[in-house]
C-alpha positions, -999 to +999 in steps of 0.1 A: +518-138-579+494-140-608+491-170-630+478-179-663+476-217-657+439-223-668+426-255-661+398-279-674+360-259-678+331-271-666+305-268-693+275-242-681+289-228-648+318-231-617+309-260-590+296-246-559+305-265-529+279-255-504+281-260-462+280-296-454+276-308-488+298-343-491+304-351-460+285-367-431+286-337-411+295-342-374+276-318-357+239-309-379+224-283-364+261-266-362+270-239-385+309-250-380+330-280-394+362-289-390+381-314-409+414-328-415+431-324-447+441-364-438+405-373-434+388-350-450+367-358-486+388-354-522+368-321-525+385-307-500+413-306-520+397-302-552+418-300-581+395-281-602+381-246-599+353-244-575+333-220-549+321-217-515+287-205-500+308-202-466+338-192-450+372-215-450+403-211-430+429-236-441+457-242-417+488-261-439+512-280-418+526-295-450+522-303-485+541-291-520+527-276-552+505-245-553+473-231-539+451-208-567+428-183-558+417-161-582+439-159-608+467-154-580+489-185-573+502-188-535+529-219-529+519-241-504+542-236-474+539-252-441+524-230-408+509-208-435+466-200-434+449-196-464+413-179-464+385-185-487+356-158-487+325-171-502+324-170-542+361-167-542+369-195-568+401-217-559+416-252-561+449-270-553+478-283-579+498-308-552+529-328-555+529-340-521+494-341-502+484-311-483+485-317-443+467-295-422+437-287-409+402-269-419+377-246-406+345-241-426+314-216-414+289-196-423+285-161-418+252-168-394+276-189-372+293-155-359+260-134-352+248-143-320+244-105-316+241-081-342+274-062-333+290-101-340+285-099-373+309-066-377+338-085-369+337-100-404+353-059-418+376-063-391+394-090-413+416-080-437+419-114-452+383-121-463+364-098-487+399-081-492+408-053-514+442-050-507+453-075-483+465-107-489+441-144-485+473-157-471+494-156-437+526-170-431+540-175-390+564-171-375+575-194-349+560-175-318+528-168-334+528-206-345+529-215-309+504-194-299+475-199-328+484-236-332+470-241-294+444-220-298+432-239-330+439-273-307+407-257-282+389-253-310+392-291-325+386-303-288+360-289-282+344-298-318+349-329-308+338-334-273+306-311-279+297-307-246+272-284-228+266-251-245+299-261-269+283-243-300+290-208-278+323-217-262+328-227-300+316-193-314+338-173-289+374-196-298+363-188-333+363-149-320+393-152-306+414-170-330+401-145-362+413-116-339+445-128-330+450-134-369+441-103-375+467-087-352+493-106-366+483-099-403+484-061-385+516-063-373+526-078-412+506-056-431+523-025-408+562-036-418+551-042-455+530-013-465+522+023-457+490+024-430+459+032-438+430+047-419+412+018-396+374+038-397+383+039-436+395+002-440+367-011-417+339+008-434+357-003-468+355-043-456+315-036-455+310-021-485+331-048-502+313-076-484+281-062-493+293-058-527+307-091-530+273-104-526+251-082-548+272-069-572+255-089-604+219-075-592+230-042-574+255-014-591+244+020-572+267+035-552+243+049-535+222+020-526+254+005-509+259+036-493+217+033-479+229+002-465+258+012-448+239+042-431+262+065-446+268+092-475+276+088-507+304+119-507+315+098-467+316+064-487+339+080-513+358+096-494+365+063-468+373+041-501+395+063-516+412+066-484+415+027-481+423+018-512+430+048-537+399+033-554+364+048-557+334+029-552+324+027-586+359+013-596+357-015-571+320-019-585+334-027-618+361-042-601+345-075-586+318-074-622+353-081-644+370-106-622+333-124-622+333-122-660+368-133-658+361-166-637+328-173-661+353-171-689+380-190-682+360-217-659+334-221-681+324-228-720+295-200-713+297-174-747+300-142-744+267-129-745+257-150-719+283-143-698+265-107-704+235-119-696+246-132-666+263-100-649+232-086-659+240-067-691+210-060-717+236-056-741+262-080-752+280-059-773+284-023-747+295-060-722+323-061-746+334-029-752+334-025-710+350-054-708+377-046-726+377-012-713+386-026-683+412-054-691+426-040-724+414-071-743+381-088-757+367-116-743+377-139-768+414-128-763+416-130-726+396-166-732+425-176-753+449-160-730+461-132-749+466-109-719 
């Protein structure tokens, strides 16, 4: 559901809220926090647009109003998760205060081994292309992740011998199982798609999520991934009816899109910031790609 509420700007660039910041964090050396919406600091349920350098599950239990993440609105419904991938930019319009609970990690928190880190393109609801940030359960799969979620905040809490790898593996667990039910969703709602494809597709957008401003090659991303240019296309297209290139541009315009309407940056330094020599070719690709200028999409002529 998309949304053309735009909010106050900040005045040079979008808060980042990074790990730990805020809060008296509970556990230092551990790269996992968990909070309570209850308990948890008025950032937590920022009303204005901001951004993560980690991960966030948020589990809502209750709560009316609206949860915005990227220019896509999502109601806020109880027993529904919402996932935040870093430099996604979000925030909360409530009537009634969320309930619920959070998870917040980094990335480093799920590589014990290097295989540990793959599971992050397992996910369909971080770094997503096509899949939704959001999962609704049903009353089964309630029962099932909600006590799973319980081990987690007992064992955050007790921190007991070797809890930061009894910690790691619930984490495991509980992003699988969400991913089998997102699965089972994404299954009944939309034709399937290749795994290999989708799975190689989740790495190249997690990769590209995180260099895009510095890194536009195809073929460096491809370097990375260990593969071919020609396999990379071909695994994208599959996954998404996208090419590389096109989700390239893809994740430069929604960038210049959040820099607009968050910020009071101009235009050419927008450009400057996504690493454009030239303001005015920034323009014409700009609105190449979203059928307006910048100024009109600013002023939300879309």
């Amino acid at each position: 559901m998309s949304t053309n509420t735009k909010p106050s700007v900040t005045d040079r660039d979008i808060p980042l809220h990074t790990f730990g910041m805020g809060i008296t964090r509970t556990h230092d050396e551990l790269p996992l926090e968990y909070l309570n919406f209850d308990a948890a600091p008025s950032f937590a349920r920022a009303t204005y647009p901001h951004r993560h350098n980690f991960y966030e599950i948020l589990y809502v239990t209750g709560g009316i109003g609206t949860h915005f993440i990227d220019f896509h609105a999502f109601p806020i419904e109880p027993n529904t998760f919402y996932f935040i991938s870093p430099g996604q930019v979000h925030y909360w319009e409530t009537i009634v205060p969320i309930e619920g609970e959070i998870l917040a990690f980094t990335d480093e928190f799920l590589s014990l081994a290097p295989a540990d880190y793959m599971i992050l393109s397992e996910l369909s609801f971080f770094h997503s292309v096509l899949g939704s940030p959001t999962l609704k359960l049903n009353e089964m799969d309630r029962l099932q992740i909600t006590s799973l979620l319980g081990a987690i905040i007992r064992e955050f809490k007790a921190y007991e011998l070797r809890a930061a790898s009894v910690l790691r593996a619930y984490l495991h667990i509980l992003l699988v199982q969400l991913q089998r039910i997102c699965a089972i969703q994404e299954r009944n709602s939309t034709k399937e798609r290749d795994a290999a494809a989708q799975k190689l597709t989740r790495r190249f957008k997690q990769l590209v999520d995180a260099q895009f401003v510095a890194n536009q090659s195809v073929q460096s991303y491809a370097e990375q991934l260990n593969v071919s240019v020609n396999h990379l296309n071909k695994m994208v297209k599959a996954a998404t009816d996208r090419t590389p290139g096109q989700l390239l541009r893809q994740a430069t315009v929604l960038e210049a899109k959040r820099l607009f309407q968050h910020t009071n940056l101009s235009a050419a330094e927008v450009a400057y910031r996504l690493s454009f020599d030239d303001p005015s070719y920034f323009g014409r690709f700009f609105k190449r790609e979203v059928g307006v200028t910048p100024g009109k999409f600013r002023l939300g002529l879309t």
